[in-house]
Biotite code that builds the C-alpha atoms (Angstrom):
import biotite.structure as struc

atoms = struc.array([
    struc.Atom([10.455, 63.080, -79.017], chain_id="A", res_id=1, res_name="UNK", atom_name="CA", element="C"),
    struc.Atom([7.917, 61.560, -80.646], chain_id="A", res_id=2, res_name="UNK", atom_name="CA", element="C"),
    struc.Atom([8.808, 57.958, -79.700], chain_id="A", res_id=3, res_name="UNK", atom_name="CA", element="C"),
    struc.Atom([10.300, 58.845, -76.286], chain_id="A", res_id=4, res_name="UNK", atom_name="CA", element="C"),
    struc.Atom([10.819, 55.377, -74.231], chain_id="A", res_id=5, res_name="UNK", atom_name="CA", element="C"),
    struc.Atom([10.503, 57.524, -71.650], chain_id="A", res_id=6, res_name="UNK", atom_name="CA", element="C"),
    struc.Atom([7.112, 58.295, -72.562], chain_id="A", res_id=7, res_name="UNK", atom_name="CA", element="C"),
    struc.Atom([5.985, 54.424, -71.036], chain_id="A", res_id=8, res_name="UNK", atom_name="CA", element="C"),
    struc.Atom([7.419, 55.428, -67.673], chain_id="A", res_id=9, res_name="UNK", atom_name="CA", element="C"),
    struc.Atom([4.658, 58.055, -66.988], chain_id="A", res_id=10, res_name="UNK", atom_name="CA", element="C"),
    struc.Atom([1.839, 56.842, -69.421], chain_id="A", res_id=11, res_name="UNK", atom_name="CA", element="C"),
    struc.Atom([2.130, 52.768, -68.792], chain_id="A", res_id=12, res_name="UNK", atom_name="CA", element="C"),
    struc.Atom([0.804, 53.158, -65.217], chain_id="A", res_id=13, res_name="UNK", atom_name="CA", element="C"),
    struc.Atom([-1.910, 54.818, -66.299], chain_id="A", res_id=14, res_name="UNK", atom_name="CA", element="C"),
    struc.Atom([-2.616, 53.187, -68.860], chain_id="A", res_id=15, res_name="UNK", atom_name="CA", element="C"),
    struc.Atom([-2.649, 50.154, -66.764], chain_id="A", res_id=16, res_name="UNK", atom_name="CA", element="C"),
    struc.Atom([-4.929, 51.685, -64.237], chain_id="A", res_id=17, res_name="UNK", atom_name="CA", element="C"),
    struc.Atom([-7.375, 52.986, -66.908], chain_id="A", res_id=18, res_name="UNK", atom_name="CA", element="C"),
    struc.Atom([-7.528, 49.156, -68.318], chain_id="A", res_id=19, res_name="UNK", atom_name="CA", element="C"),
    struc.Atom([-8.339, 48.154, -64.833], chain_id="A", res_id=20, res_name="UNK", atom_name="CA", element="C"),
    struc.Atom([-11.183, 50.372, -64.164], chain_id="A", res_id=21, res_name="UNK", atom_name="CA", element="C"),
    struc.Atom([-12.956, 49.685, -67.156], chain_id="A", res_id=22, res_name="UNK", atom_name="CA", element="C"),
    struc.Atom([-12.713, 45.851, -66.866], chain_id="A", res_id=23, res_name="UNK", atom_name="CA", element="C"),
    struc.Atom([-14.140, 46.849, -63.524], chain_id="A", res_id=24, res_name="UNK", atom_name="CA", element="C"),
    struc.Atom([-16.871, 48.444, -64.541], chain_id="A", res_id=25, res_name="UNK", atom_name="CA", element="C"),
    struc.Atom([-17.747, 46.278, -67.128], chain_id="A", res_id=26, res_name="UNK", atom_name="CA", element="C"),
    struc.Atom([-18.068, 43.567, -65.130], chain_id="A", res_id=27, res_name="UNK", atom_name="CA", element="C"),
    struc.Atom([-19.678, 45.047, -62.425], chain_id="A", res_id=28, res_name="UNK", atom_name="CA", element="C"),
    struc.Atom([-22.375, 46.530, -65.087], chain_id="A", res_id=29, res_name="UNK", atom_name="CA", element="C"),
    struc.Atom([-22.170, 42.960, -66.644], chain_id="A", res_id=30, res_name="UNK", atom_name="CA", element="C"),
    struc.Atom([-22.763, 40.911, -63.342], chain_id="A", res_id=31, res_name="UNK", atom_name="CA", element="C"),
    struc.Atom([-26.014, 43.472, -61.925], chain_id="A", res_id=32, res_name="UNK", atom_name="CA", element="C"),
    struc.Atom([-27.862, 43.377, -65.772], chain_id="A", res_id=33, res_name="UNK", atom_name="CA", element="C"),
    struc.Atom([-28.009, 39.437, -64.711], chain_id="A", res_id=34, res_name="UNK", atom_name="CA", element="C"),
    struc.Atom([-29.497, 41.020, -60.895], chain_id="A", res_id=35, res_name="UNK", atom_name="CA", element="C"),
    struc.Atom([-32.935, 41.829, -61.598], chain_id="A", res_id=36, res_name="UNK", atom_name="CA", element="C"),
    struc.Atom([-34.243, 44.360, -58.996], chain_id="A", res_id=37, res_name="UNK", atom_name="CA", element="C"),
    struc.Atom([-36.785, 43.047, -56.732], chain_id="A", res_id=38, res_name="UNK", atom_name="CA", element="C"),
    struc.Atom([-39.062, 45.810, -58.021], chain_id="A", res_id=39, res_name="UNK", atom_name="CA", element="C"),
    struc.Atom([-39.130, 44.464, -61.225], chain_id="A", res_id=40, res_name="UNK", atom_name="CA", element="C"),
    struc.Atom([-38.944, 47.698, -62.919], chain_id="A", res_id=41, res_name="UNK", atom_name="CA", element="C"),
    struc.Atom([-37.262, 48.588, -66.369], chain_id="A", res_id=42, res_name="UNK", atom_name="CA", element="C"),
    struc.Atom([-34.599, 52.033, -66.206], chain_id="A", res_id=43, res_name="UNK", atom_name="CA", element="C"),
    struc.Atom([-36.910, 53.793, -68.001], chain_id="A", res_id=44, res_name="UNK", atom_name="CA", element="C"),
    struc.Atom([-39.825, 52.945, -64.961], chain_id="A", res_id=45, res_name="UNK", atom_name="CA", element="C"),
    struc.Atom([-37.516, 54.130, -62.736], chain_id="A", res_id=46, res_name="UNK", atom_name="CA", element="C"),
    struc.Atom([-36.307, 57.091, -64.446], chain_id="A", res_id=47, res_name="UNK", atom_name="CA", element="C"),
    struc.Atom([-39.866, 58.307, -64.779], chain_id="A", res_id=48, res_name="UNK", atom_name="CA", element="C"),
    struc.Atom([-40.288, 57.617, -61.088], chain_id="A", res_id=49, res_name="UNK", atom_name="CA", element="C"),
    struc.Atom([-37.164, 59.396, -59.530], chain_id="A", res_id=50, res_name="UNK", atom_name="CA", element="C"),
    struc.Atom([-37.732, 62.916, -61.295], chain_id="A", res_id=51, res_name="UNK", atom_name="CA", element="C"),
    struc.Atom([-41.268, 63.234, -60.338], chain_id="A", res_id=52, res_name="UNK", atom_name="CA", element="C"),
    struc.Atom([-40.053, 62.632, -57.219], chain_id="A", res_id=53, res_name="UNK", atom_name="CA", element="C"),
    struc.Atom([-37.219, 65.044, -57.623], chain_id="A", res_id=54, res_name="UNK", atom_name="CA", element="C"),
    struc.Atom([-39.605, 67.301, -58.787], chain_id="A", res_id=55, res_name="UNK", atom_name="CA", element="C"),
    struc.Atom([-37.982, 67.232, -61.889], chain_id="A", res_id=56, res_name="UNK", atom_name="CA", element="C"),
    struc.Atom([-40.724, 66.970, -64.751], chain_id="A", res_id=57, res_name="UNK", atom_name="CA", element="C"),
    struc.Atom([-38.777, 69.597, -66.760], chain_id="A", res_id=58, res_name="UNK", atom_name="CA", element="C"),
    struc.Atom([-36.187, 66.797, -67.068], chain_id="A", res_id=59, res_name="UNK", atom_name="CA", element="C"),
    struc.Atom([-37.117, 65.146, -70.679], chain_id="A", res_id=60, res_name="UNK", atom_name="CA", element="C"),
    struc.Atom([-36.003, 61.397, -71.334], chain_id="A", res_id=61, res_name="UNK", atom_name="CA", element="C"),
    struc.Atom([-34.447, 60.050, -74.995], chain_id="A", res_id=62, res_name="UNK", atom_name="CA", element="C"),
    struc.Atom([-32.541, 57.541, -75.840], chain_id="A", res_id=63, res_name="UNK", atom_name="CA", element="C"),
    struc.Atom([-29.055, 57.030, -76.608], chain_id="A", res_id=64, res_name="UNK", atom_name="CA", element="C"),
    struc.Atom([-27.079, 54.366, -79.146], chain_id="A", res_id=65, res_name="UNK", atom_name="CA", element="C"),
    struc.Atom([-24.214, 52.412, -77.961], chain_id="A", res_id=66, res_name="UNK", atom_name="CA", element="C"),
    struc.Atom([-23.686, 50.943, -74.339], chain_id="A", res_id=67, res_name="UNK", atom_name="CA", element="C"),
    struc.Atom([-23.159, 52.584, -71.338], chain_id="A", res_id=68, res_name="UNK", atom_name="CA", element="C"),
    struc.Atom([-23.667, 55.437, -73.222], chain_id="A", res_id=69, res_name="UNK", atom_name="CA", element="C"),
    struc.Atom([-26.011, 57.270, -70.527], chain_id="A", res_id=70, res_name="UNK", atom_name="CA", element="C"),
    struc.Atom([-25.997, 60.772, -69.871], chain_id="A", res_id=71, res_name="UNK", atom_name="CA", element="C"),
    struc.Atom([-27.085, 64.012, -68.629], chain_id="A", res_id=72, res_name="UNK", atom_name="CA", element="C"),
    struc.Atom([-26.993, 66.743, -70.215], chain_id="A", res_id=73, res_name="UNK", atom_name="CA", element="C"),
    struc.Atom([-27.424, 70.192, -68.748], chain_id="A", res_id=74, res_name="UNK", atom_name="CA", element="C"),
    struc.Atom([-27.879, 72.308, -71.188], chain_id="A", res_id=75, res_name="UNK", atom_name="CA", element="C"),
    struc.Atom([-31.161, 70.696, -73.193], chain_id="A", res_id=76, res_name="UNK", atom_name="CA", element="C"),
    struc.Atom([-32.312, 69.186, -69.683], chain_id="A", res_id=77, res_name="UNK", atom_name="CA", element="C"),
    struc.Atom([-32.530, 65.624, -71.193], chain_id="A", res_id=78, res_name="UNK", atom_name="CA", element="C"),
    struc.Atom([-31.744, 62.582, -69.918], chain_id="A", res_id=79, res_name="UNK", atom_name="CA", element="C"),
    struc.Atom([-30.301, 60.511, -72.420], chain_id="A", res_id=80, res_name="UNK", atom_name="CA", element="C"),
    struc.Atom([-30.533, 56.468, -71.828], chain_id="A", res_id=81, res_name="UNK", atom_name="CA", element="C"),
    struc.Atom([-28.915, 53.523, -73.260], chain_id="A", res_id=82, res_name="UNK", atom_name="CA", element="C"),
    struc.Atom([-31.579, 50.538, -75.229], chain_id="A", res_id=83, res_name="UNK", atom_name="CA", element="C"),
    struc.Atom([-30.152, 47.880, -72.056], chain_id="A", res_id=84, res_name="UNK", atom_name="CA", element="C"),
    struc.Atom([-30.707, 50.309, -69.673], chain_id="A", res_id=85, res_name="UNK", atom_name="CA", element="C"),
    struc.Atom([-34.155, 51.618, -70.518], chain_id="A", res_id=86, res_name="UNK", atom_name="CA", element="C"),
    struc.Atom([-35.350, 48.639, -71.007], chain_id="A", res_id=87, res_name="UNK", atom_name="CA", element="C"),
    struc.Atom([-33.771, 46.110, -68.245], chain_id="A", res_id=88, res_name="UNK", atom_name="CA", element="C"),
    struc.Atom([-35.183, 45.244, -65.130], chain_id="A", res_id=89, res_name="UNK", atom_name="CA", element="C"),
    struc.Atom([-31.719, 44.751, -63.830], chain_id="A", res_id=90, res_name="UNK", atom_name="CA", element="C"),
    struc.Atom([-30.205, 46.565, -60.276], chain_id="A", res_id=91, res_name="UNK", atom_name="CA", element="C"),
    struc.Atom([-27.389, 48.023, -63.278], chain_id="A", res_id=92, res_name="UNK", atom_name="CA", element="C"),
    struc.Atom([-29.959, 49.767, -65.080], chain_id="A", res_id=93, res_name="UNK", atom_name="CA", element="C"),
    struc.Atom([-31.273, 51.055, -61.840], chain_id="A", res_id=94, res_name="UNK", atom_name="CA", element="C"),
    struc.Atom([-28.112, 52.043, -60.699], chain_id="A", res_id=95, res_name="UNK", atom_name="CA", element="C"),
    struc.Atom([-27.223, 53.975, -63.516], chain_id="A", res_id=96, res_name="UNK", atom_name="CA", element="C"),
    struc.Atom([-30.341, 55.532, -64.001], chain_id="A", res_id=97, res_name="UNK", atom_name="CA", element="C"),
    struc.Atom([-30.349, 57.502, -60.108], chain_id="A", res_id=98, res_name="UNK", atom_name="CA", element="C"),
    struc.Atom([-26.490, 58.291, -60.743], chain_id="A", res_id=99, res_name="UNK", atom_name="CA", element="C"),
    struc.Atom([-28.061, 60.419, -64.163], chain_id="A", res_id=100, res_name="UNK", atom_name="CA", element="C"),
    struc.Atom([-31.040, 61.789, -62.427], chain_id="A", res_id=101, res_name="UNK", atom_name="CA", element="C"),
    struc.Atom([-28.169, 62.826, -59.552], chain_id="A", res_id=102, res_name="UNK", atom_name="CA", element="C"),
    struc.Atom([-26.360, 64.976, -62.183], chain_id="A", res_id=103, res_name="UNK", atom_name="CA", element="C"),
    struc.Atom([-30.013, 66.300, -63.099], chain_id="A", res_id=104, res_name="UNK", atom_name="CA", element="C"),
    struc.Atom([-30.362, 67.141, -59.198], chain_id="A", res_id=105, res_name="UNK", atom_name="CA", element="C"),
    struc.Atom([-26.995, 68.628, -58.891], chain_id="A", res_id=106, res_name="UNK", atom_name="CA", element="C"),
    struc.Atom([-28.078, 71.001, -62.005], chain_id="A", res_id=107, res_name="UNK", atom_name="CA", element="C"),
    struc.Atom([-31.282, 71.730, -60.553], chain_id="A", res_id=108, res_name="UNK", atom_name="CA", element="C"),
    struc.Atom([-29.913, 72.779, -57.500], chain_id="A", res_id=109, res_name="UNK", atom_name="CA", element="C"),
    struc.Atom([-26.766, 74.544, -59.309], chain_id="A", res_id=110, res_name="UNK", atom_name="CA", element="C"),
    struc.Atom([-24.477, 72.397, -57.467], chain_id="A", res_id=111, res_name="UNK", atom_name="CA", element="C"),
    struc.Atom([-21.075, 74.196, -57.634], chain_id="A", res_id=112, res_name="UNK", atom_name="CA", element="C"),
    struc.Atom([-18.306, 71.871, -58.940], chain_id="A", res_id=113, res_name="UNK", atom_name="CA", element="C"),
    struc.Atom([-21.107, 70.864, -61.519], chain_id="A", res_id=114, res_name="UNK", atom_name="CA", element="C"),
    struc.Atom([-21.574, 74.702, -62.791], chain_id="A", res_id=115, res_name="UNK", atom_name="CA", element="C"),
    struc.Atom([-17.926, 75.101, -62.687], chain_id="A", res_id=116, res_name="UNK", atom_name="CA", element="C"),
    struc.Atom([-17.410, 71.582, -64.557], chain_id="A", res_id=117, res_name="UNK", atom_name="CA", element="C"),
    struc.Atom([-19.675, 73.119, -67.236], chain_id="A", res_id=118, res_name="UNK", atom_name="CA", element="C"),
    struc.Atom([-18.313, 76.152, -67.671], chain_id="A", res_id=119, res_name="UNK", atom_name="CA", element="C"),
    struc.Atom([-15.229, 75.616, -68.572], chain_id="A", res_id=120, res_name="UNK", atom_name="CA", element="C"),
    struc.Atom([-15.957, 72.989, -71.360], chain_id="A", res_id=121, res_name="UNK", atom_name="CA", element="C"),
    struc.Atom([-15.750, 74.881, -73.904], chain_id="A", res_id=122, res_name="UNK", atom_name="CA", element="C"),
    struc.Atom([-12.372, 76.372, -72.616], chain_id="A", res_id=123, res_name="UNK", atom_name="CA", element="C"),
    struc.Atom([-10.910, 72.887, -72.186], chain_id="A", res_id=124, res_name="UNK", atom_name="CA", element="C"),
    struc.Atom([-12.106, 71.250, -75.491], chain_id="A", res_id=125, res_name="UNK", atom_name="CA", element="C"),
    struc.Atom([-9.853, 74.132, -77.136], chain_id="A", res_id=126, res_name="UNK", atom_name="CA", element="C"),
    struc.Atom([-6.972, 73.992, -74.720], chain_id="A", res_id=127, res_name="UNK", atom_name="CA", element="C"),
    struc.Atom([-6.968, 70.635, -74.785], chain_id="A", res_id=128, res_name="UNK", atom_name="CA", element="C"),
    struc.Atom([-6.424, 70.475, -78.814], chain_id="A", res_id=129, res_name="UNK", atom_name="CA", element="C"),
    struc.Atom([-4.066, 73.287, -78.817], chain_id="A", res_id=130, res_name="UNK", atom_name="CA", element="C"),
    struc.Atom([-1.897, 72.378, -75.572], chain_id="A", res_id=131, res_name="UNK", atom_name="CA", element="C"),
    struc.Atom([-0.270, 69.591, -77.146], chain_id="A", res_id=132, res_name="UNK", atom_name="CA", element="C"),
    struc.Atom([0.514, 71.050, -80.669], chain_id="A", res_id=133, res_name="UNK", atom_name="CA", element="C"),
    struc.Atom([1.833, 74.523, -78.854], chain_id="A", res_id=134, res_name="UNK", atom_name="CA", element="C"),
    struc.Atom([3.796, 73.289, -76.487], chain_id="A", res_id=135, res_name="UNK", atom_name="CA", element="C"),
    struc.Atom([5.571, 70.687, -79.536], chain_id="A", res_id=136, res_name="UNK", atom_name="CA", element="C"),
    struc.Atom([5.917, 73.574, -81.680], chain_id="A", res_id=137, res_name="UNK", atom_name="CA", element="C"),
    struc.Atom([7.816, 75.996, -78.981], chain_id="A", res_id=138, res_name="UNK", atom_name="CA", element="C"),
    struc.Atom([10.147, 72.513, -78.407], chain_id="A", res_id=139, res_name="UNK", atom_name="CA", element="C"),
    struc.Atom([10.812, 72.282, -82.256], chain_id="A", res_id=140, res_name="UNK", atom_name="CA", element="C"),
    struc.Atom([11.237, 75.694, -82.238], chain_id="A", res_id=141, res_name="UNK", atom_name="CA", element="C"),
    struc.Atom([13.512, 75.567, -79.260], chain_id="A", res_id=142, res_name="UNK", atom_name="CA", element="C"),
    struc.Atom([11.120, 78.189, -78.144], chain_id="A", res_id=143, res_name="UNK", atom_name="CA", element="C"),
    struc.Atom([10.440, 77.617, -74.333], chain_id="A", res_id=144, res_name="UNK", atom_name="CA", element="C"),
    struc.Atom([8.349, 80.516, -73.909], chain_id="A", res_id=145, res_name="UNK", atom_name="CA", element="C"),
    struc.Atom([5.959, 78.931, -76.227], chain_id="A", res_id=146, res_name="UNK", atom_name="CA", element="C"),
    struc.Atom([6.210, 75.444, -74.858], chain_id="A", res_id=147, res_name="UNK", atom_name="CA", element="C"),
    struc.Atom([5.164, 76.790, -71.210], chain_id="A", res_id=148, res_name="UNK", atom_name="CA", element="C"),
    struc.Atom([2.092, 78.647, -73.335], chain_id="A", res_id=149, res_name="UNK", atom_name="CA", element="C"),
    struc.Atom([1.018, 75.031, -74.627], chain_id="A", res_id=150, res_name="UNK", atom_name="CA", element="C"),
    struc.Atom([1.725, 72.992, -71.187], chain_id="A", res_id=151, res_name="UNK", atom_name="CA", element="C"),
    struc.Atom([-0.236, 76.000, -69.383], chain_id="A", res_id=152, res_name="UNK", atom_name="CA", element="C"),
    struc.Atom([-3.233, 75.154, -71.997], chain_id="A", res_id=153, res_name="UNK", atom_name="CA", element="C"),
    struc.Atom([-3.091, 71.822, -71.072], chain_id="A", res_id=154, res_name="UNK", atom_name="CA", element="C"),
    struc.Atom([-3.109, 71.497, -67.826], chain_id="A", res_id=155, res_name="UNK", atom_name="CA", element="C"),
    struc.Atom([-6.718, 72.828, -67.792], chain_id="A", res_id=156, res_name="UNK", atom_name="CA", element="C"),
    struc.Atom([-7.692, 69.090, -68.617], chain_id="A", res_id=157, res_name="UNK", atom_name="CA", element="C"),
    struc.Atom([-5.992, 68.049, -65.656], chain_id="A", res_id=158, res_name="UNK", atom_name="CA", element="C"),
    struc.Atom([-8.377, 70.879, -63.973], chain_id="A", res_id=159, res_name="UNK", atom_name="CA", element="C"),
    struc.Atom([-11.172, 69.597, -65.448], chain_id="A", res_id=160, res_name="UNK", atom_name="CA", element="C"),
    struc.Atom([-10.450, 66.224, -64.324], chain_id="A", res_id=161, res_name="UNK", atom_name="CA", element="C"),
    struc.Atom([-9.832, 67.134, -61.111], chain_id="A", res_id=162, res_name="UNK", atom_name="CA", element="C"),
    struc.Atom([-13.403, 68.658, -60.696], chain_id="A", res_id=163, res_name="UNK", atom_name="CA", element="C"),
    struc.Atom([-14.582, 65.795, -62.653], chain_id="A", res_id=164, res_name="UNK", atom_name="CA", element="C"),
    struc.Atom([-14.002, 63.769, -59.043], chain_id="A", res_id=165, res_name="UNK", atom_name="CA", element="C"),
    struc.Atom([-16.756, 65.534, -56.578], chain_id="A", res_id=166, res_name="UNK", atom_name="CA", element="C"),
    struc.Atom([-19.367, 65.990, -59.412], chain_id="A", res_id=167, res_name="UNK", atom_name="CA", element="C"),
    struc.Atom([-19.425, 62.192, -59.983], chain_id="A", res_id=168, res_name="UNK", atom_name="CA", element="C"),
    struc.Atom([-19.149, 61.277, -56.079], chain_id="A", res_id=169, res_name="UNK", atom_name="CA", element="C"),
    struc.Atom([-22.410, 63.847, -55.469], chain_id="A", res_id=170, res_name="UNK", atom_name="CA", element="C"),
    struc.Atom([-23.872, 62.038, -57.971], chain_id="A", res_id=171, res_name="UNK", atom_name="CA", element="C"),
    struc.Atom([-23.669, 58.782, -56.933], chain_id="A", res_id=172, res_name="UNK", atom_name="CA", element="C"),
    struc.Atom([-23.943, 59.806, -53.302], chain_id="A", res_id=173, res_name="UNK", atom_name="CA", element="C"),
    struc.Atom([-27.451, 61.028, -54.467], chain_id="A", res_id=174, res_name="UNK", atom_name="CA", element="C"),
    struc.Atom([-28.218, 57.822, -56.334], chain_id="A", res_id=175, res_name="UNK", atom_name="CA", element="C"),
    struc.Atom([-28.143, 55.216, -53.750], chain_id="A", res_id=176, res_name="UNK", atom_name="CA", element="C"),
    struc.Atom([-29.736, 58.059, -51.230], chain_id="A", res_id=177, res_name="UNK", atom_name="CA", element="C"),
    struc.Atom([-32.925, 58.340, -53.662], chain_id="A", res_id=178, res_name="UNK", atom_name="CA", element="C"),
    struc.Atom([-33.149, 54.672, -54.476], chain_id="A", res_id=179, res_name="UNK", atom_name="CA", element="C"),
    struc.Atom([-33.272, 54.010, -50.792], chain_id="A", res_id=180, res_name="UNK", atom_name="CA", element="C"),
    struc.Atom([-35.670, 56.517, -50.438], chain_id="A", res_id=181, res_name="UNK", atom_name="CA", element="C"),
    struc.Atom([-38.052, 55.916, -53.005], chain_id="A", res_id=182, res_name="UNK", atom_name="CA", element="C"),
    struc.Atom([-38.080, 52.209, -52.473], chain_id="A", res_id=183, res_name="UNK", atom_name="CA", element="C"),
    struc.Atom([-36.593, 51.114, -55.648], chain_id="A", res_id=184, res_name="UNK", atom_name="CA", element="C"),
    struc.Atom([-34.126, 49.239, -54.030], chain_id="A", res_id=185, res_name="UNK", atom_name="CA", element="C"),
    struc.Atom([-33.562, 47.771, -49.933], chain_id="A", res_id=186, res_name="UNK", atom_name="CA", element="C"),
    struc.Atom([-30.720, 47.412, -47.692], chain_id="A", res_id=187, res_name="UNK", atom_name="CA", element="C"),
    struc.Atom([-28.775, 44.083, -48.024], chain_id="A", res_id=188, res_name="UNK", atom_name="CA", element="C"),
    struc.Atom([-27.622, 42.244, -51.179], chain_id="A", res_id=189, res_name="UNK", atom_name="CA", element="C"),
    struc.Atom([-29.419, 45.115, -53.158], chain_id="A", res_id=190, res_name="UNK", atom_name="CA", element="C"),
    struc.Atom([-27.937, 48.295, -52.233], chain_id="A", res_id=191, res_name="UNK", atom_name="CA", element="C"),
    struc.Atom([-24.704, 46.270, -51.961], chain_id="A", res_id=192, res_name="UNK", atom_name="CA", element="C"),
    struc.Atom([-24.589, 46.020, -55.470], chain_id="A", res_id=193, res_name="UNK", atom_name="CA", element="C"),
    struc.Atom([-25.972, 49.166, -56.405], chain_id="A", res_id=194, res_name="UNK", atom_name="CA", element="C"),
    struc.Atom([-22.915, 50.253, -54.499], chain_id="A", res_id=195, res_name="UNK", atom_name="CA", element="C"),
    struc.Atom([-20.164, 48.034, -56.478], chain_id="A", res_id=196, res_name="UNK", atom_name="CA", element="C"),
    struc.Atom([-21.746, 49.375, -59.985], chain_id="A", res_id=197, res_name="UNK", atom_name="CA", element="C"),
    struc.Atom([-21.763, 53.291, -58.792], chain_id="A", res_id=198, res_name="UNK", atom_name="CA", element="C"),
    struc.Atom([-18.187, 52.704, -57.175], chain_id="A", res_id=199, res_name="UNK", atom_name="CA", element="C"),
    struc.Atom([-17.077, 50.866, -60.116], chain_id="A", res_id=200, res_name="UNK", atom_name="CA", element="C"),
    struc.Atom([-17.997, 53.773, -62.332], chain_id="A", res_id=201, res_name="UNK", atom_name="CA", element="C"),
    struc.Atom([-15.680, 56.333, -60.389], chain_id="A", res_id=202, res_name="UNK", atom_name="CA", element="C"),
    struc.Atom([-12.540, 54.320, -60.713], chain_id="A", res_id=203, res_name="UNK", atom_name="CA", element="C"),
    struc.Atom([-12.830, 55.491, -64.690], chain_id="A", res_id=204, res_name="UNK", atom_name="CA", element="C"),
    struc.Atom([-12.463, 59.196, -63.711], chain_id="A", res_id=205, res_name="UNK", atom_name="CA", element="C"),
    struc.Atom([-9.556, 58.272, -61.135], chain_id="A", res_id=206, res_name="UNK", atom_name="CA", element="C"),
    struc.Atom([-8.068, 56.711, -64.102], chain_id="A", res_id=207, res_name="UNK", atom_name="CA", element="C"),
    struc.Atom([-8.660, 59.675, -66.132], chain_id="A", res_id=208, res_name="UNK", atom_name="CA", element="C"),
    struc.Atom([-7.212, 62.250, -63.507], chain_id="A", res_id=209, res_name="UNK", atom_name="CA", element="C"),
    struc.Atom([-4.341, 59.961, -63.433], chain_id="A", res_id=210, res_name="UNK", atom_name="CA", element="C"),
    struc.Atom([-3.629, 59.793, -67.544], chain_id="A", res_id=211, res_name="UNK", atom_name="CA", element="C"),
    struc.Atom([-3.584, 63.789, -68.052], chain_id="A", res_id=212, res_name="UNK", atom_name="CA", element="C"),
    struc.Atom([-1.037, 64.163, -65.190], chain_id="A", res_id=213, res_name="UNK", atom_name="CA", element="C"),
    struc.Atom([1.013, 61.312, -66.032], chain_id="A", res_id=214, res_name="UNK", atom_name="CA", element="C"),
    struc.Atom([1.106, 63.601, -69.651], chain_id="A", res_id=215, res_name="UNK", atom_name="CA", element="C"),
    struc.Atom([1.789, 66.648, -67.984], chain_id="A", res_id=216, res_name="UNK", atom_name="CA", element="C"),
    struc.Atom([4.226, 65.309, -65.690], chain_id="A", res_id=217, res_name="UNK", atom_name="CA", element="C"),
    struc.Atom([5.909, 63.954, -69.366], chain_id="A", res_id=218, res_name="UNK", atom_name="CA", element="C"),
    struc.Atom([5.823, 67.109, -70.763], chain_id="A", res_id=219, res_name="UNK", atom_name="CA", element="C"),
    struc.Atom([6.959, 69.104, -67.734], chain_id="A", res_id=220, res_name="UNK", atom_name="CA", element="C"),
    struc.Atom([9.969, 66.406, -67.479], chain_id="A", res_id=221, res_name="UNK", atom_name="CA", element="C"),
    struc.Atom([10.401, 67.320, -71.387], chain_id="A", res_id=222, res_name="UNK", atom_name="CA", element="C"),
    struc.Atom([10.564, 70.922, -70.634], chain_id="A", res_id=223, res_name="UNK", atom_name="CA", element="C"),
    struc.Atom([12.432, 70.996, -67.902], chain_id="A", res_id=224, res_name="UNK", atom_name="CA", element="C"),
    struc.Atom([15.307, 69.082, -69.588], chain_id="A", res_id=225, res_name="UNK", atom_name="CA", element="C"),
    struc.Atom([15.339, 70.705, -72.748], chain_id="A", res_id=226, res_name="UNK", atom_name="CA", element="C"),
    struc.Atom([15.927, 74.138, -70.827], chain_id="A", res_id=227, res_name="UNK", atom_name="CA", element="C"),
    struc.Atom([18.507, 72.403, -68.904], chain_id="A", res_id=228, res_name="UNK", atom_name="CA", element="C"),
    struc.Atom([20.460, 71.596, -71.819], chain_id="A", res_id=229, res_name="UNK", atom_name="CA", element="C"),
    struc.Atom([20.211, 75.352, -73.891], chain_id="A", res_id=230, res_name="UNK", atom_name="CA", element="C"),
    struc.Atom([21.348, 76.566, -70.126], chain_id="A", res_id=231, res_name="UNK", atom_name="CA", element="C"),
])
């Protein structure tokens, strides 16, 4: 079970498609940090800029190690930026920065999928664990009702990737509207690119919706078969 060929029919294709996205959105973030924004502001400028215009001066600002390591995070109300980001002058630091401050909106304005998205996290970083290991013990066990238990804990990744998709569209829906609006970047080459950065960026949840259900399509195959054959 364990070394299932037929494992590489549903995880290969997604595997594929989640090596694809993030060569996308590497390069993307790789060929904008060479853009510098007509502006000529650094992410950090900018990040100062969009939440007072958000009305967001709650929102606090640190950094974070690594790259594209940028986040939001609801629950302290910080904005957490990358060293390249805060400090380029570059349309990918700009980019990244409004697609942030859009999660930071989307709390402010308790935008649905995002309060659902965070409410189940800590339900999903359990299930998630335990899926896997239940549902392999109720198959050693020959144990189906137990499997089913596991594949039902599971699939609330799935779930959770599946509202994954709208939060990050709103957010970067929200980005390109308040960089147009606040003048950080203009219409042409520069929101074009903005654009191919933010759109790059969503192909890595796509990829991740498509990874947990290639998994649980796997392990509903597994199931499926193994009560087949007790029958």
């Amino acid at each position: 079970m364990f070394w299932d060929p037929m494992y590489l029919v549903f995880a290969l294709p997604a595997m594929l498609l989640a090596l694809w996205a993030q060569m996308r959105v590497r390069s993307a973030y790789a060929k904008y940090l060479r853009v510098p924004n007509q502006r000529g502001v650094t992410g950090l400028q900018a990040a100062q800029q969009l939440l007072r215009a958000q009305g967001l001066g709650h929102v606090s600002i640190e950094g974070a190690p690594g790259q594209l390591s940028d986040h939001y995070n609801p629950r302290s109300k910080t904005l957490h930026l990358s060293p390249e980001v805060a400090h380029s002058r570059s349309l990918a630091a700009l980019s990244i920065v409004a697609h942030e401050i859009g999660h930071a909106v989307q709390d402010y304005t308790s935008y649905g999928p995002l309060k659902l998205r965070s409410g189940i996290v800590p339900m999903v970083t359990v299930s998630s664990y335990l899926g896997p290991i239940i549902f392999i013990i109720g198959l050693l066990l020959q144990f189906t009702s137990l499997a089913w238990l596991g594949l039902i804990l599971f699939s609330a990744s799935a779930f959770f990737a599946l509202v994954t998709l709208p939060v990050e569209r709103d957010a970067s829906k929200r980005a390109l509207q308040m960089l147009r609006t606040d003048g950080l970047i203009v219409q042409g080459e520069e929101e074009t690119g903005a654009r191919q950065v933010l759109d790059a960026a969503a192909w890595t949840y796509v990829a991740a919706l498509v990874q947990v259900l290639a998994t649980l399509l796997y392990y509903v195959t597994l199931l499926t078969g193994f009560s087949r054959r007790r029958d």
